[in-house]
N, CA and C atoms of all chains as a GROMACS GRO file, in nm:
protein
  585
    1UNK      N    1   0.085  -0.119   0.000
    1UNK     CA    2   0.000   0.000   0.000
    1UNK      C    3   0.090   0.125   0.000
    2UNK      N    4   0.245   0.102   0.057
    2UNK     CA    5   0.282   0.256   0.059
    2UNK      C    6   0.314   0.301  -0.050
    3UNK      N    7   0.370   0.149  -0.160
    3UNK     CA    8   0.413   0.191  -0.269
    3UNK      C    9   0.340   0.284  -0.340
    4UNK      N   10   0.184   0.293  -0.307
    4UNK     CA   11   0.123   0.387  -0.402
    4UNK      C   12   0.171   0.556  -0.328
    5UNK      N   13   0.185   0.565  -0.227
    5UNK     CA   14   0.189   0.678  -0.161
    5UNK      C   15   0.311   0.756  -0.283
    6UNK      N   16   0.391   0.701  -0.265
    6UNK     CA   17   0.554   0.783  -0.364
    6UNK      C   18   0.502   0.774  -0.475
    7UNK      N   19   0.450   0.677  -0.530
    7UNK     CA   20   0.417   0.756  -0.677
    7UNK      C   21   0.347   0.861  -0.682
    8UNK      N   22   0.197   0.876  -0.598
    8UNK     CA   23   0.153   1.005  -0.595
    8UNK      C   24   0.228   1.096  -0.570
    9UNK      N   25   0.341   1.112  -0.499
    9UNK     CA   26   0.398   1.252  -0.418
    9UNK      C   27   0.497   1.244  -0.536
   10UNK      N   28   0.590   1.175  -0.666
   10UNK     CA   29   0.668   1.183  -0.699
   10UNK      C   30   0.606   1.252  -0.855
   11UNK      N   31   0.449   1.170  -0.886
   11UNK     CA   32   0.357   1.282  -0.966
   11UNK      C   33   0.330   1.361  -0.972
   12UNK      N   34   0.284   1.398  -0.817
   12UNK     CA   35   0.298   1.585  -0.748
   12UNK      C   36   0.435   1.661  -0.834
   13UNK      N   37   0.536   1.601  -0.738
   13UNK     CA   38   0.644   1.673  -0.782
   13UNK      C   39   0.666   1.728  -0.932
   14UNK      N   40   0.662   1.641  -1.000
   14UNK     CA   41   0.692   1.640  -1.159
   14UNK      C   42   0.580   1.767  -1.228
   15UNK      N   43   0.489   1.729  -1.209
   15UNK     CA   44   0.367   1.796  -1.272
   15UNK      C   45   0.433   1.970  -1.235
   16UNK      N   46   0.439   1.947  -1.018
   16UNK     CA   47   0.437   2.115  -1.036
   16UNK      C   48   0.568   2.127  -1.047
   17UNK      N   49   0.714   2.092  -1.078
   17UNK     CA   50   0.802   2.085  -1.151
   17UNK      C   51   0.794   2.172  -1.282
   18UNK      N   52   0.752   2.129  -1.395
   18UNK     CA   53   0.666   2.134  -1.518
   18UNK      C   54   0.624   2.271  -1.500
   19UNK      N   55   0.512   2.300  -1.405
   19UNK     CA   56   0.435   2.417  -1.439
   19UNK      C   57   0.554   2.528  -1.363
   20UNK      N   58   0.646   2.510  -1.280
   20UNK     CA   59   0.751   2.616  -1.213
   20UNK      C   60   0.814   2.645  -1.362
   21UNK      N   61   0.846   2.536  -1.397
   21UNK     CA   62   0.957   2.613  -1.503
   21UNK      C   63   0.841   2.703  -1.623
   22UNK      N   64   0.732   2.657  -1.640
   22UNK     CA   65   0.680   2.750  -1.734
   22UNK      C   66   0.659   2.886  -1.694
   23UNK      N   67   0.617   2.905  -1.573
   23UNK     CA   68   0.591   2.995  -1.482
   23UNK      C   69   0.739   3.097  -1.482
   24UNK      N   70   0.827   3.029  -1.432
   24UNK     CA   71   0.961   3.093  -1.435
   24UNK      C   72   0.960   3.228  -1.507
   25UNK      N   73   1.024   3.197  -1.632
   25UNK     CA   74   1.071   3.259  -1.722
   25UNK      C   75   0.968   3.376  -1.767
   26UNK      N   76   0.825   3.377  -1.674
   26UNK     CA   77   0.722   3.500  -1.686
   26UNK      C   78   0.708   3.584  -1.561
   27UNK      N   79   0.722   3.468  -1.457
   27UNK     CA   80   0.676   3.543  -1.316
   27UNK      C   81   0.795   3.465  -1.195
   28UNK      N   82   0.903   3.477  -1.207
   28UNK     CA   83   0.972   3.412  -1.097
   28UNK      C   84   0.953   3.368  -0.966
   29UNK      N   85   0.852   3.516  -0.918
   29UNK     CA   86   0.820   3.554  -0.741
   29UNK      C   87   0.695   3.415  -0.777
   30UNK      N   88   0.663   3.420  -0.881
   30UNK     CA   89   0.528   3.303  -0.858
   30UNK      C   90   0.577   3.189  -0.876
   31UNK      N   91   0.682   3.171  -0.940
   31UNK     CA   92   0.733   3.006  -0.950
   31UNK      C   93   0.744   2.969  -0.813
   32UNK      N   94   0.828   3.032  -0.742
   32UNK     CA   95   0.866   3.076  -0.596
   32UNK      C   96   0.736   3.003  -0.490
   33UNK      N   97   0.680   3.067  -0.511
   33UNK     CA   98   0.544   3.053  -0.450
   33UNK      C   99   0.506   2.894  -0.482
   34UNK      N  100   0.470   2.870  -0.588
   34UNK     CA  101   0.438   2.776  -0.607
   34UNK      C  102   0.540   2.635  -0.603
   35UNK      N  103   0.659   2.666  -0.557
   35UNK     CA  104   0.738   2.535  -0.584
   35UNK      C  105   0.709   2.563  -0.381
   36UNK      N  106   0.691   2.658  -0.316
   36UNK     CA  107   0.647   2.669  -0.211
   36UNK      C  108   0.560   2.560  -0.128
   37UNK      N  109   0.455   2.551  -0.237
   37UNK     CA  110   0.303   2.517  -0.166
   37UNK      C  111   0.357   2.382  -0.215
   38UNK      N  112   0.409   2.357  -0.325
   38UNK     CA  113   0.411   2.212  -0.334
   38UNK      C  114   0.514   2.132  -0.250
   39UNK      N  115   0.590   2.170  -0.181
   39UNK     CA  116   0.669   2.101  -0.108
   39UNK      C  117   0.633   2.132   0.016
   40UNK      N  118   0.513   2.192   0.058
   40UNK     CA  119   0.460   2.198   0.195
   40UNK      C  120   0.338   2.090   0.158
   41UNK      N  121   0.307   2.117   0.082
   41UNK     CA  122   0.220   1.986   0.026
   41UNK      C  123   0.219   1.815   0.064
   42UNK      N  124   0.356   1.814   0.060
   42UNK     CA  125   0.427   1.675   0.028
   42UNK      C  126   0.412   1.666   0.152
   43UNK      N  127   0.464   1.763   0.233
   43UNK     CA  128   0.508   1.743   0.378
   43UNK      C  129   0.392   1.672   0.450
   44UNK      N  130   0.317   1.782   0.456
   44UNK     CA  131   0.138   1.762   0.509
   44UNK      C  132   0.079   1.616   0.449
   45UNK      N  133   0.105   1.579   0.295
   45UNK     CA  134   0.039   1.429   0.298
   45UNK      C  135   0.125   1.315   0.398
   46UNK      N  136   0.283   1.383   0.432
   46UNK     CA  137   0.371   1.240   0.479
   46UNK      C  138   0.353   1.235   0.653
   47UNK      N  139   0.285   1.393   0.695
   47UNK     CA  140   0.255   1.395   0.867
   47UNK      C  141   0.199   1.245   0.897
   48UNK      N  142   0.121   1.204   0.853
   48UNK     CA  143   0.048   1.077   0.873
   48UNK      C  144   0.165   0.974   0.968
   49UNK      N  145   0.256   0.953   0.868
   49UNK     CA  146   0.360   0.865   0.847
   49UNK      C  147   0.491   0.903   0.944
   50UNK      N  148   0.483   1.008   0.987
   50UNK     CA  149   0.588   1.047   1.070
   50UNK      C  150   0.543   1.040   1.231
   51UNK      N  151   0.407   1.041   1.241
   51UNK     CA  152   0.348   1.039   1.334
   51UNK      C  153   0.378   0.909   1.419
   52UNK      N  154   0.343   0.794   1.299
   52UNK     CA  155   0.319   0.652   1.340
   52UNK      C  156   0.481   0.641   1.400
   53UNK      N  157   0.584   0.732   1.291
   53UNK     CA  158   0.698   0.631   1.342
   53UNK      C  159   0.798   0.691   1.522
   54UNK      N  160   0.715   0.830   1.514
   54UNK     CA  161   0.741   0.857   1.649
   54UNK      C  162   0.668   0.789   1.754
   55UNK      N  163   0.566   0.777   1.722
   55UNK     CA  164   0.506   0.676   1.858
   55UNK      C  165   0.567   0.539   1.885
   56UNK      N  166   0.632   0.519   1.767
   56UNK     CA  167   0.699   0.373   1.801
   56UNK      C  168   0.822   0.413   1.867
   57UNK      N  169   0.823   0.496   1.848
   57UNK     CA  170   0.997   0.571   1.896
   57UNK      C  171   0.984   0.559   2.032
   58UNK      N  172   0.832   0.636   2.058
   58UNK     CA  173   0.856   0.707   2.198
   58UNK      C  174   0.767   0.549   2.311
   59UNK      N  175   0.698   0.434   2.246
   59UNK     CA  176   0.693   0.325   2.286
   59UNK      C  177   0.804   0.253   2.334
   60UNK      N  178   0.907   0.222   2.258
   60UNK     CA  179   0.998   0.189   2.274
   60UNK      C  180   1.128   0.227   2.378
   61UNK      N  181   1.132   0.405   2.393
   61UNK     CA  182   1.198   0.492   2.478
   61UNK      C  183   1.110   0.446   2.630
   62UNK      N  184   1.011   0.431   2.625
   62UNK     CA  185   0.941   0.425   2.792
   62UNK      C  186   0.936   0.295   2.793
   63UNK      N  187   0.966   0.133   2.692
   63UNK     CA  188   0.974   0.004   2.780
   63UNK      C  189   1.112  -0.018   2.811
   64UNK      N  190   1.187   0.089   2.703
   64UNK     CA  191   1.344   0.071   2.763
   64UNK      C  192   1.374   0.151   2.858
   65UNK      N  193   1.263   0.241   2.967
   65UNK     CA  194   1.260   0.322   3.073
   65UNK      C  195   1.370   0.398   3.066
   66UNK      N  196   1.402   0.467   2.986
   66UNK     CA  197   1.472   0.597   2.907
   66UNK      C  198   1.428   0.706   2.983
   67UNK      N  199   1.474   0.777   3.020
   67UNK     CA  200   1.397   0.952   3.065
   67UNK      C  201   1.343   1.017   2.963
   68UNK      N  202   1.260   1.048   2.953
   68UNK     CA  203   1.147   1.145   2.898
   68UNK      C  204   1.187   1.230   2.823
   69UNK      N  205   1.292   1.327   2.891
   69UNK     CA  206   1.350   1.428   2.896
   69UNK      C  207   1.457   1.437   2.726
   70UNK      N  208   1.523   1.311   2.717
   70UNK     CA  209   1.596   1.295   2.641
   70UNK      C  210   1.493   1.257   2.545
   71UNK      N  211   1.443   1.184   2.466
   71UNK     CA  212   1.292   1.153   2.362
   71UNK      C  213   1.284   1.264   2.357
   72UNK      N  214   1.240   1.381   2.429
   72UNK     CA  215   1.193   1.484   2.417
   72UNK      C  216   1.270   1.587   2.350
   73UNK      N  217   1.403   1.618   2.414
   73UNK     CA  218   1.489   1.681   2.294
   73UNK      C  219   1.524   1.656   2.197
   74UNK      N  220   1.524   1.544   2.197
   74UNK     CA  221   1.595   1.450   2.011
   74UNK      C  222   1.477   1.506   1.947
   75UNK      N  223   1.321   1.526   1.995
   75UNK     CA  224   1.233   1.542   1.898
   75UNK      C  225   1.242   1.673   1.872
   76UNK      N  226   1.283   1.775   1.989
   76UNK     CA  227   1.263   1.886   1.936
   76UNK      C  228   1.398   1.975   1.826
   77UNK      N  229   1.479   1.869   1.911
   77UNK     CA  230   1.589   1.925   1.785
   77UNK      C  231   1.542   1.886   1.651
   78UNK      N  232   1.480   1.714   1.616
   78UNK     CA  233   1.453   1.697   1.488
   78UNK      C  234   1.399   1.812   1.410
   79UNK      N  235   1.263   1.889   1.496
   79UNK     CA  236   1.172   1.946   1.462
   79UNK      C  237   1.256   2.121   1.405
   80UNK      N  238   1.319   2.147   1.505
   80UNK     CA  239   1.442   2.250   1.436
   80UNK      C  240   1.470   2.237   1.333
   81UNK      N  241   1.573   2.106   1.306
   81UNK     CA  242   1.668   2.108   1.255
   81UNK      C  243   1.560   2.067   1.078
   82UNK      N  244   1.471   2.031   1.098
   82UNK     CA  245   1.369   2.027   0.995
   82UNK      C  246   1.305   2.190   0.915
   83UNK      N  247   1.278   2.230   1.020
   83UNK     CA  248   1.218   2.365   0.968
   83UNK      C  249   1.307   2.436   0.924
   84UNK      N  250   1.441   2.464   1.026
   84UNK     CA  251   1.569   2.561   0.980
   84UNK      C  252   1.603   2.504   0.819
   85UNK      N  253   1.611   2.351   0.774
   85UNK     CA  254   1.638   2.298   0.678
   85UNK      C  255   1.553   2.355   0.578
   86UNK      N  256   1.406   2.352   0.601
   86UNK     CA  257   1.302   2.402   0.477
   86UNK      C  258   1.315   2.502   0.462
   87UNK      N  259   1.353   2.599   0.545
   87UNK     CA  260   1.356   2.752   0.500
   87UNK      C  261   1.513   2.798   0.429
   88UNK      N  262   1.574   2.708   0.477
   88UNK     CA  263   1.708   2.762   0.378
   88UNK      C  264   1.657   2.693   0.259
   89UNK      N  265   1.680   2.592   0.211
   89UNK     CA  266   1.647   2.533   0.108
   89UNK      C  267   1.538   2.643   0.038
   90UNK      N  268   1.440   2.669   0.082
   90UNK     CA  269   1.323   2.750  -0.045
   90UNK      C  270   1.401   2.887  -0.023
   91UNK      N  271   1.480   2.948   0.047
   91UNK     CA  272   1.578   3.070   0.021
   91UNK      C  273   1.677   3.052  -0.090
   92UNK      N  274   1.810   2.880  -0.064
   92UNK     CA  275   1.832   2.861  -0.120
   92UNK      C  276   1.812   2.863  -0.296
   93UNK      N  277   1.691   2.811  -0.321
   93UNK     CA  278   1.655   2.771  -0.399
   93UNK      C  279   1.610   2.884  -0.498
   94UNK      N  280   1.551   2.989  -0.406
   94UNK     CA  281   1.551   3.146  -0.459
   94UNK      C  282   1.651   3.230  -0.503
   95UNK      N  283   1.779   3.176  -0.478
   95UNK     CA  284   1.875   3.200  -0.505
   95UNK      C  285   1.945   3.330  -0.409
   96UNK      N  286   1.880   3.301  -0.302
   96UNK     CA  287   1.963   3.374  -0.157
   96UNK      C  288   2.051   3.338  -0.055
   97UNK      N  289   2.157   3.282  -0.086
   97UNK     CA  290   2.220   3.238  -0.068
   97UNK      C  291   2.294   3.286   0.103
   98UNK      N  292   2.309   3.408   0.113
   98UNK     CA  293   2.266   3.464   0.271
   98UNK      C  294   2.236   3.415   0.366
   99UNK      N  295   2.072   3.457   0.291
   99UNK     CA  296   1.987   3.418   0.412
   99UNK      C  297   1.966   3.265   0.431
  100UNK      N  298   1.985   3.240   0.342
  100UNK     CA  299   1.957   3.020   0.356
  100UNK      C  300   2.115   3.007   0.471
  101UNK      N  301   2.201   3.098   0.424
  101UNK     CA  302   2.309   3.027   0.520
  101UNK      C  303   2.291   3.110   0.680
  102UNK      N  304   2.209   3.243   0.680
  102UNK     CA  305   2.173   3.284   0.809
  102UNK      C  306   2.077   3.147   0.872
  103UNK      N  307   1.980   3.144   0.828
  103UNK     CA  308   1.880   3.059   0.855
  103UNK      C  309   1.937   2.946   0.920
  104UNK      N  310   2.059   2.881   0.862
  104UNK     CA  311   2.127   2.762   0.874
  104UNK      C  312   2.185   2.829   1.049
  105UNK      N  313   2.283   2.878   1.036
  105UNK     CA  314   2.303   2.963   1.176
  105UNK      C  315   2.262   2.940   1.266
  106UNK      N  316   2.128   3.023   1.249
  106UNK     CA  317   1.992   3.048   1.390
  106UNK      C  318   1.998   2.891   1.443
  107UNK      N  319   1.982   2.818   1.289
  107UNK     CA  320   1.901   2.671   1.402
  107UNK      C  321   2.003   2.612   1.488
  108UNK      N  322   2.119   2.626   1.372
  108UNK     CA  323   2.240   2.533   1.488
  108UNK      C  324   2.242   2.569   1.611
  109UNK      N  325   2.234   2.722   1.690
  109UNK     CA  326   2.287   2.808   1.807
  109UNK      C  327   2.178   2.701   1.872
  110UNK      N  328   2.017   2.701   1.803
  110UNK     CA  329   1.922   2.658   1.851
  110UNK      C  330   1.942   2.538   1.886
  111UNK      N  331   1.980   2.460   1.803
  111UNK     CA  332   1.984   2.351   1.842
  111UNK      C  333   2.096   2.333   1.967
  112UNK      N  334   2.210   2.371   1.955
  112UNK     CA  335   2.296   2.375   2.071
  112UNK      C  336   2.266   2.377   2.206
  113UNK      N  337   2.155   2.550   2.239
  113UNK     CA  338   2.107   2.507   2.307
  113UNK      C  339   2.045   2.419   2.374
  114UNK      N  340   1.979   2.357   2.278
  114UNK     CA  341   1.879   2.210   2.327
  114UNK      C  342   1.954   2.126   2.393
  115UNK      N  343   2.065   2.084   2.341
  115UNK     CA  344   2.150   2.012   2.403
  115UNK      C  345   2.264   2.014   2.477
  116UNK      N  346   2.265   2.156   2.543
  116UNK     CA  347   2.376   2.207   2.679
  116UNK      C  348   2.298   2.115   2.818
  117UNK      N  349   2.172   2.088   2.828
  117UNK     CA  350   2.121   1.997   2.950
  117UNK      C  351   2.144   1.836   2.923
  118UNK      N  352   2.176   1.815   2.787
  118UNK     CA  353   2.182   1.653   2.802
  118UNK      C  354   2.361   1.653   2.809
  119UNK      N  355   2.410   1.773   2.749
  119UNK     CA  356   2.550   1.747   2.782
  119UNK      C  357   2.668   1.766   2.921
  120UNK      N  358   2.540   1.842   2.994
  120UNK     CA  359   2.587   1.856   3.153
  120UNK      C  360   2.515   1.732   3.232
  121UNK      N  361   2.427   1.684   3.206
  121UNK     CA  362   2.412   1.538   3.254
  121UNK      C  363   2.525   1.426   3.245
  122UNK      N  364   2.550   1.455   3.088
  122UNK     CA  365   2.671   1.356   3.071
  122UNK      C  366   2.812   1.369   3.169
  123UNK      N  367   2.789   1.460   3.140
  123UNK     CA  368   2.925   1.545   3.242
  123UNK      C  369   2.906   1.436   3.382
  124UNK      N  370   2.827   1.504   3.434
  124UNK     CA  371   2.791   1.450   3.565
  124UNK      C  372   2.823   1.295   3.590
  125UNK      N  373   2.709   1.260   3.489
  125UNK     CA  374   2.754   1.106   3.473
  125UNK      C  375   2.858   1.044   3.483
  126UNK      N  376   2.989   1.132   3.440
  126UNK     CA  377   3.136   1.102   3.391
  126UNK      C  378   3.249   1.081   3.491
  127UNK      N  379   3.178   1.232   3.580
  127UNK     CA  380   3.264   1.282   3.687
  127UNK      C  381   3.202   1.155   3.825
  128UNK      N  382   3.116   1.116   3.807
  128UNK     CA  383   3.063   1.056   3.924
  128UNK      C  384   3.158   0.920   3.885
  129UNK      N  385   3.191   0.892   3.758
  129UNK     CA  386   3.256   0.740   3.724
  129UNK      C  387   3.397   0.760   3.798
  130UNK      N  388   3.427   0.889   3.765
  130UNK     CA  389   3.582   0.921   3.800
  130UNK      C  390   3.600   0.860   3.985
  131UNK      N  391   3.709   0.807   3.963
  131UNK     CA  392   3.734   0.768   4.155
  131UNK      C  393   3.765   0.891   4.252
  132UNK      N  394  -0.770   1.799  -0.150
  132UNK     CA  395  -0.768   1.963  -0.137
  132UNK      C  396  -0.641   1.970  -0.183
  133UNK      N  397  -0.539   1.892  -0.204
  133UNK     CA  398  -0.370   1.911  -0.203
  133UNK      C  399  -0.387   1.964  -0.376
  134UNK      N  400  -0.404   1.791  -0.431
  134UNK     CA  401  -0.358   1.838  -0.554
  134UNK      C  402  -0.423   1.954  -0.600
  135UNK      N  403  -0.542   1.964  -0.607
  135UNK     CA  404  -0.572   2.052  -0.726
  135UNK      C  405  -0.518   2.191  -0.683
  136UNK      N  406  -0.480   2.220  -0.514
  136UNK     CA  407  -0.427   2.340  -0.497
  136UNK      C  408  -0.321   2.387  -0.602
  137UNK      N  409  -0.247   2.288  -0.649
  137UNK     CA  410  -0.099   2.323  -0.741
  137UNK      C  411  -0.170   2.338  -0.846
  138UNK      N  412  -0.278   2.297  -0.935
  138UNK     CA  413  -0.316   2.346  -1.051
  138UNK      C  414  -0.350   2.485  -1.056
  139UNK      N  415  -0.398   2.454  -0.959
  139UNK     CA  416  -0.484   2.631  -0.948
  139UNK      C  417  -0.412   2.768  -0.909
  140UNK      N  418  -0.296   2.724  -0.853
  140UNK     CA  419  -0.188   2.832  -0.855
  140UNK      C  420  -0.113   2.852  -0.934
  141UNK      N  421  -0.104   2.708  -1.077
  141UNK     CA  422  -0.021   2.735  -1.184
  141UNK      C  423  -0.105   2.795  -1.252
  142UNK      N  424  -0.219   2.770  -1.287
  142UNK     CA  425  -0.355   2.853  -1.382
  142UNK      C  426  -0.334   2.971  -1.361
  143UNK      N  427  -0.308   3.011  -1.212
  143UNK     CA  428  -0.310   3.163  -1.177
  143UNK      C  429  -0.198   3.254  -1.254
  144UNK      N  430  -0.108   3.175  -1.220
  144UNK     CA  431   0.061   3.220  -1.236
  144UNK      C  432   0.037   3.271  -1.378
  145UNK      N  433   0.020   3.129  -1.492
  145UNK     CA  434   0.004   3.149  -1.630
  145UNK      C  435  -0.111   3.247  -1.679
  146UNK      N  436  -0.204   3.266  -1.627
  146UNK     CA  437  -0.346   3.298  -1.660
  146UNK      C  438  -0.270   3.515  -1.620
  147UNK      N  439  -0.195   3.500  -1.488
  147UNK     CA  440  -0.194   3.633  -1.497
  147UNK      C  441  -0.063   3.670  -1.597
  148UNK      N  442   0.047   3.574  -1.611
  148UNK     CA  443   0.150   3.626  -1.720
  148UNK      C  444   0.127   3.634  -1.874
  149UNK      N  445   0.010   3.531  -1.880
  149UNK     CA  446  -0.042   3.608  -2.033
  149UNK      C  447  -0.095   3.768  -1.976
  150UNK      N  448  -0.185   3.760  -1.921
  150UNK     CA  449  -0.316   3.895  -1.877
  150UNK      C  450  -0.162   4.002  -1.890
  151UNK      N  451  -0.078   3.996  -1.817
  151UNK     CA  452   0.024   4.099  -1.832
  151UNK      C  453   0.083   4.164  -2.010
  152UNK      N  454   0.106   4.053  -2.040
  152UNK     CA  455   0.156   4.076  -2.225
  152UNK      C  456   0.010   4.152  -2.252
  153UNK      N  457  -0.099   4.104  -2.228
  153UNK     CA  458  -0.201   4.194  -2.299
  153UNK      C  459  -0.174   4.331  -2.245
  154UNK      N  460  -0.170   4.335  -2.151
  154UNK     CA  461  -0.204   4.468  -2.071
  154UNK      C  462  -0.060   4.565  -2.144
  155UNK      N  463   0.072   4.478  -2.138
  155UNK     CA  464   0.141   4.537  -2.162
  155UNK      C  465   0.137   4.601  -2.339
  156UNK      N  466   0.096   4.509  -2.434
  156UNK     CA  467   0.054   4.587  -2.520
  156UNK      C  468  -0.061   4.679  -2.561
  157UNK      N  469  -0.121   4.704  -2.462
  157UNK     CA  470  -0.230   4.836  -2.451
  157UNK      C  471  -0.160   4.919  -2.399
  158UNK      N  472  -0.004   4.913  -2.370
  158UNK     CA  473   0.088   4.998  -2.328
  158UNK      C  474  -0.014   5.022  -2.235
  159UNK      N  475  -0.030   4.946  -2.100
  159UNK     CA  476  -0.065   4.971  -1.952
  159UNK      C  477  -0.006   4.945  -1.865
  160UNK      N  478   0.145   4.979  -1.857
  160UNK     CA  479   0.225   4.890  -1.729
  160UNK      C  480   0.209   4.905  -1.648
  161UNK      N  481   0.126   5.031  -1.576
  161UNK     CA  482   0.076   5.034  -1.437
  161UNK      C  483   0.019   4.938  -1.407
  162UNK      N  484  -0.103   4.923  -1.507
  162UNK     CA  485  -0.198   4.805  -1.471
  162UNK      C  486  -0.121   4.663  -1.480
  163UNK      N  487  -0.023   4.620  -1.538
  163UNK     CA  488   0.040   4.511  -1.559
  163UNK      C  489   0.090   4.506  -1.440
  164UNK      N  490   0.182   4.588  -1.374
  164UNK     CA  491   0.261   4.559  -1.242
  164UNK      C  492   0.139   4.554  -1.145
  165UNK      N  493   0.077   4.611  -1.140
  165UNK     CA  494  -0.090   4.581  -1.012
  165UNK      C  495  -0.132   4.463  -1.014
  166UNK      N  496  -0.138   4.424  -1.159
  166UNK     CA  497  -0.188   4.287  -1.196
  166UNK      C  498  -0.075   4.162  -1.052
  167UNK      N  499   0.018   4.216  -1.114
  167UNK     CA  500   0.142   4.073  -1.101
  167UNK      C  501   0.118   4.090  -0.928
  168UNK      N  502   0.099   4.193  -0.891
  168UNK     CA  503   0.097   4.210  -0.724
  168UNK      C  504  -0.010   4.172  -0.676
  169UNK      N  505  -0.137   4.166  -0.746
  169UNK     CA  506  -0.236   4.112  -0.681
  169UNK      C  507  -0.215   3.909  -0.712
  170UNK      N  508  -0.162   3.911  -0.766
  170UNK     CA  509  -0.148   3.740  -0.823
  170UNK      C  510  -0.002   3.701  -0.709
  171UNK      N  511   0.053   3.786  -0.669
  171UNK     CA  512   0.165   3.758  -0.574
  171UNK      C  513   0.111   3.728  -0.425
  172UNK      N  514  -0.046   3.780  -0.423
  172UNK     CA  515  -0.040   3.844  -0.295
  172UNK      C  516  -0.139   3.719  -0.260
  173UNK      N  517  -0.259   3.715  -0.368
  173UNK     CA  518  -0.378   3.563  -0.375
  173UNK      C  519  -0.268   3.435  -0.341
  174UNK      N  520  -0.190   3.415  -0.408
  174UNK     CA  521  -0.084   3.280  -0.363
  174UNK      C  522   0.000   3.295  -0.247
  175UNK      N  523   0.000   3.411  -0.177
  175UNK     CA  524   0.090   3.470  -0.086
  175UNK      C  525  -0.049   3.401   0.072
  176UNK      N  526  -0.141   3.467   0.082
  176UNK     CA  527  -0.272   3.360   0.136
  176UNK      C  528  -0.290   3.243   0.154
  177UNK      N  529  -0.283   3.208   0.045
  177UNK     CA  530  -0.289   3.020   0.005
  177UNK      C  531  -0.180   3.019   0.087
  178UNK      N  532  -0.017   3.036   0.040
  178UNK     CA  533   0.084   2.989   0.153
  178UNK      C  534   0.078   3.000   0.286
  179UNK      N  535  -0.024   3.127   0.323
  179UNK     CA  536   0.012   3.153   0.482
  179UNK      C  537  -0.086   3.018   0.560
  180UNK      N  538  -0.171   3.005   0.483
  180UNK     CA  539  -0.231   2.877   0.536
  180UNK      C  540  -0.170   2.736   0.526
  181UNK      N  541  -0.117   2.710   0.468
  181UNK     CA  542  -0.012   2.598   0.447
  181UNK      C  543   0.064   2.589   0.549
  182UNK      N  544   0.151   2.702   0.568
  182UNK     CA  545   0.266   2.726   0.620
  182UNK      C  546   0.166   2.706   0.811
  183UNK      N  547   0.087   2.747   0.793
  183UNK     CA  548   0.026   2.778   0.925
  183UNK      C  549   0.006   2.656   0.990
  184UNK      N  550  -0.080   2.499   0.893
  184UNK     CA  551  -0.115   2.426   0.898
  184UNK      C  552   0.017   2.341   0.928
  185UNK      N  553   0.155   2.333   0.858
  185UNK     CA  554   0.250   2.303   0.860
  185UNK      C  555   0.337   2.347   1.008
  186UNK      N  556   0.328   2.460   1.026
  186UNK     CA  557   0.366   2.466   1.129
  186UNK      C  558   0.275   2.385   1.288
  187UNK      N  559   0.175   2.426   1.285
  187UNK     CA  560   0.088   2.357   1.379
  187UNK      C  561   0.101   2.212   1.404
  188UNK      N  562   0.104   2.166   1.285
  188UNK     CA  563   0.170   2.006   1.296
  188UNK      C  564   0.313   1.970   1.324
  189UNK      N  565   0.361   2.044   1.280
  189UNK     CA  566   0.511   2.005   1.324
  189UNK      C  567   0.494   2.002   1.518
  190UNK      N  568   0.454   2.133   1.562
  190UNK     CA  569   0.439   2.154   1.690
  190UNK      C  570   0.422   2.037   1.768
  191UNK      N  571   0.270   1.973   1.696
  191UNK     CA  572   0.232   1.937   1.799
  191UNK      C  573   0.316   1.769   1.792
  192UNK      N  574   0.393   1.747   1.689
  192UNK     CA  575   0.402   1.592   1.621
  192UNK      C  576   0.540   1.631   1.769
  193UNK      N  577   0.649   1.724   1.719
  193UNK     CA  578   0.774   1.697   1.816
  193UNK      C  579   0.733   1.776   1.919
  194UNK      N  580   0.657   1.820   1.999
  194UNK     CA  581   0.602   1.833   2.148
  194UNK      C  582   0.706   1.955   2.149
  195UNK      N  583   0.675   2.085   2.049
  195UNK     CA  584   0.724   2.208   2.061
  195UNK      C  585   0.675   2.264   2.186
   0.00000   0.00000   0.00000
């Protein structure tokens, strides 16, 4: 059954592929737009599918009695490091080269943050091994 | 609701870059550049809802 899923989304692609480049060479800011909606498009049909595979994630994190805490940042960095990715890329792709690499920036600091509490845990962890 | 959204923003795209060549040979470029801004601004909508919808899900999927 999933096999049908990628052909639809890989039909998506192509088709509004096709109509960007005709678009292009008349209205750029609208190709823009529209290579926009179609790759938010894609996204929104695959939520389904990303959903299922975090719950198995986060099933799995609480029978292997994991802390919470950690599941919880891996997801939110994913979720960063996802969005910071889509917005450079459609900057990128606009040919702003800047701001796709500002964009890139912001998330890393962001993401860093996220993970100064799992890396002072470790710490801890380390120093307590030490004799 | 997905697909036909992409038709209907390419219809737009094409539908207003001909409408422009006309306009532009009635020598109206005012009206041609108004044109292209209102066709920037209708797909500019459509995205903020996407983007809105997109964001909301992301939120709630990694427990923003």
């Amino acid at each position: 059954m999933e096999a049908l899923e990628i052909i639809q989304i890989v039909g998506l692609g192509l088709i509004g592929t096709i109509f960007t480049m005709i678009i292009k060479n008349y209205k750029p800011e609208l190709a823009l737009q529209l290579s926009l909606v179609i790759s938010l498009i894609i996204f929104i049909l695959m939520i389904g599918r990303i959903v299922v595979v975090i719950d198995v994630m986060r099933e799995l994190a609480s029978r292997a009695n994991i802390d919470l805490i950690y599941i919880n940042t891996i997801l939110k960095v994913i979720g960063i490091a996802y969005i910071g990715e889509f917005g450079a890329q459609i900057c990128r792709d606009a040919g702003e080269g800047i701001i796709a690499s500002k964009i890139e920036f912001a998330s890393k600091v962001l993401i860093m943050i996220l993970g100064i509490p799992i890396m002072l845990a470790i710490l801890d962890s380390i120093m307590q091994l030490l004799p | 609701m997905d697909i036909d959204l992409v038709f209907k923003i390419a219809g737009l795209g094409i539908f207003i870059s001909v409408f422009n060549m006309v306009l532009k040979q009635a020598n109206k470029e005012e009206q041609a550049q108004m044109l292209t801004l209102v066709g920037v601004i209708i797909v500019l909508m459509v995205i903020i809802q996407l983007i809105n919808q997109l964001f909301t899900s992301i939120r709630t999927i990694f427990g923003f």
